[in-house]
N, C-alpha and C positions, 0 to 999 in steps of 0.2 A: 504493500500500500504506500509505505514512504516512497517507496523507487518512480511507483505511477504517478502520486503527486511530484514529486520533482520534475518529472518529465512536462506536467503538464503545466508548471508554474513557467519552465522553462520556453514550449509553445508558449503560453499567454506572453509572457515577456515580450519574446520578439514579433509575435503579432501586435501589441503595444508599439513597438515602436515602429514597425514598419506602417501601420496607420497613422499613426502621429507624421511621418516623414511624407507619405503620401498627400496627409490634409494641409502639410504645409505648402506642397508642389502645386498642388490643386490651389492653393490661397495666394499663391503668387504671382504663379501666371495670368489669374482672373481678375483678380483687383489689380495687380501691374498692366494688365489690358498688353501681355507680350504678344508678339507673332511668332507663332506656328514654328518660324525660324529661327527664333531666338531660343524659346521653350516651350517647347512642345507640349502639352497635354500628358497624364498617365495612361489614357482612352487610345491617344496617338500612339503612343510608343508600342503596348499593348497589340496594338494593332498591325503594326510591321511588326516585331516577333512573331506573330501568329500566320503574316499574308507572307512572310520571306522566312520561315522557321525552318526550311533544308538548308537556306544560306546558313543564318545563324549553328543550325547543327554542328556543320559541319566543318565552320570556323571555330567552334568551341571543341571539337572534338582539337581539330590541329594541336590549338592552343593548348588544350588540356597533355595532349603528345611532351610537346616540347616543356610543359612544367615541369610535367614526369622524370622525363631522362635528367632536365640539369638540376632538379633536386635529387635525386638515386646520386647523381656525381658530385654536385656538393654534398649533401651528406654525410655521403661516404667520405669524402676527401676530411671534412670538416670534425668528423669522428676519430680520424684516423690522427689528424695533429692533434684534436683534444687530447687523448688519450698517450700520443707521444710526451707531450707538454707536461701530461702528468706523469709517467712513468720514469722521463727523462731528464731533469734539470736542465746538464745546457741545453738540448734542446729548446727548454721554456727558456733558456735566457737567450740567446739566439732568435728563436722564432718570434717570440710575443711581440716586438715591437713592429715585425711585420704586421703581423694581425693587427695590431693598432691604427697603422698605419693606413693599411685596403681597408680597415673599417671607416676611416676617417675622412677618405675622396669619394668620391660620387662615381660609383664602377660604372654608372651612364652614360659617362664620358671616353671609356673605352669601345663603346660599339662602332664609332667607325671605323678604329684601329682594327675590329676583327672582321669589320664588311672588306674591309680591303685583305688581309690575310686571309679569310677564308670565302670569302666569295660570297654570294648571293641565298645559299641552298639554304639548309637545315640548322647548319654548324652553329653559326653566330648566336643563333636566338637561342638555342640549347646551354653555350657556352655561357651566355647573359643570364640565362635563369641559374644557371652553377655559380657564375657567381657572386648575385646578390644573394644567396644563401650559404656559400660557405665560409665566408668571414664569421658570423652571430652565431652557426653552429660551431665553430671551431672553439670562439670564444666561452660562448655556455656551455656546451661538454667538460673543457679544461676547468672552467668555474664552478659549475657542477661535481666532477670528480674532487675538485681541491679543497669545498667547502666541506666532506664532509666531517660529521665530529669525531672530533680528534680521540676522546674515548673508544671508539669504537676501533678508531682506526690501531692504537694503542691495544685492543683487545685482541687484536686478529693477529696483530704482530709478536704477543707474548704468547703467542699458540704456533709461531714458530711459520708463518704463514710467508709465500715470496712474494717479490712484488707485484706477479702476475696475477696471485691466488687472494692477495688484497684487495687487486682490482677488480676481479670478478666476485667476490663473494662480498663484500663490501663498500666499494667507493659506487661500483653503479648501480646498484641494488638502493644506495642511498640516493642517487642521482634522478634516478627514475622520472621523479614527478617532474623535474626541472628540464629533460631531455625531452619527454612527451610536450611541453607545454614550447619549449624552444620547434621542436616538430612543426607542430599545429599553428601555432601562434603567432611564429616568427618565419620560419623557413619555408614553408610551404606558401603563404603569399605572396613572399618575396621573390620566389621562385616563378608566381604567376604573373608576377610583376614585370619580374625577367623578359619572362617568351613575350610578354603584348610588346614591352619595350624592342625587343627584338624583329620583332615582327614591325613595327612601325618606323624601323631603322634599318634593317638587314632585308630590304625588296622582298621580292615573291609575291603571290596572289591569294593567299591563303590566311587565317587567323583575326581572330578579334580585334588583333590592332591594326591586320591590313582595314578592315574593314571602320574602323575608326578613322584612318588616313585617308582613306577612299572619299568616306563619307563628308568627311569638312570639305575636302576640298570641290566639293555638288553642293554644298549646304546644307544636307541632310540628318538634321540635328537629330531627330529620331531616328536615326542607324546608329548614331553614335551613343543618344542615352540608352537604345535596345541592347550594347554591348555592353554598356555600364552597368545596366541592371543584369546582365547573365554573369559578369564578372562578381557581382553583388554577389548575387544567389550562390555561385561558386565557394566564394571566403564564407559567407553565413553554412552552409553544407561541410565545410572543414571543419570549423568551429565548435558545430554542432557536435564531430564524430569527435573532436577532441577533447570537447568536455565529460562526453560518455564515456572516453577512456580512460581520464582520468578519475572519473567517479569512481569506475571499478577498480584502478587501482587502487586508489584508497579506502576501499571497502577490505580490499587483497590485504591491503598492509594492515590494518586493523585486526583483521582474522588473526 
């Protein structure tokens, strides 16, 4: 029963706000007396999603593509130094000021650098969702692993435990909830963030952001808020599976 109502306090919430954000769209453009071109209507929008929804599809399928792989490659990349950083010393002294570093310039400023090295295709946008996601994973994993409490850590190690056997039964076993929430939270829309970016900088014909680039430059303000609201619904549908997995962890760890 608690598990059903949470879910449902959960619905109601975001139905709360997503009406709230509607009545103010709705309240703007009517009393601002906007054109059509400026801002468009809910009714409007609604409407090209529905009369061009194989377009849409199928630009979200793309885009959905190229989140995928450069998050799977950040990630992983991002896991892999977290966990070096922690296992390693110099490594962390060596590395981290990189990670400071990519974290601190705007990686948005590198996609022409990879239209020109890698060309037109796939690569670039793939490459751009990698790497606005593996800087904050690299970061939070290492942050995660290093924060945990030291007691414990202290327990494991008077049990004669190495440091690989700390790190598995231990340091990410504590990290968990901070790993899933950097996941969801952080790296997976940055990731989506990535591929539209890419797409609206790395040519082709294909994706939500070609279709955002397309569209301004027709006017076609409702193709553009149509992609806004499927990228919406996108992050609200991530959010959602993240919060549910983290509930159950923390039901796991409770146990």
């Amino acid at each position: 029963m608690n598990r059903t109502s949470r879910v449902a306090r959960q619905i109601l919430r975001y139905s709360v706000s997503l009406a709230v954000l509607v009545t103010i769209w709705v309240a703007v453009s009517r009393l601002g007396n906007l054109p059509q071109f400026l801002l468009p209507q809910p009714s409007s929008v609604l409407q090209t999603l529905l009369t061009e929804r194989t377009i849409f599809m199928h630009a979200t399928a793309y885009t959905l593509q190229n989140a995928a792989l450069g998050a799977a490659i950040g990630i992983s990349l991002g896991l892999i130094v977290g966990v070096c950083s922690t296992l390693w010393r110099p490594f962390r002294w060596i590395g981290e000021p990189y990670l400071i570093i990519g974290q601190s310039f705007p990686r948005e400023s590198l996609l022409p650098l990879m239209v020109v090295w890698m060309g037109f295709g796939l690569a670039p946008k793939v490459v751009s969702a990698a790497l606005l996601c593996f800087f904050p994973m690299a970061i939070l994993t290492a942050s995660g692993l290093q924060d945990t409490r030291k007691d414990y850590v202290e327990l494991v190690r008077s049990w004669g435990a190495t440091p690989l056997q700390e790190l598995i039964h231990c340091r990410f076993p504590a990290a968990i909830p901070t790993l899933v929430s950097a996941l969801g939270k952080v790296c997976f829309p940055l990731a989506l963030i990535g591929a539209v970016l890419g797409e609206m900088t790395g040519g082709g014909n294909h994706g939500l952001g070609y279709i955002i680039v397309t569209s301004g430059a027709v006017s076609r303000v409702d193709r553009i808020f149509g992609a806004i609201v499927v990228l919406g619904l996108i992050g609200t549908i991530m959010l959602a599976a993240v919060t549910a997995i983290q509930t159950v962890l923390s039901r796991f760890n409770q146990e």
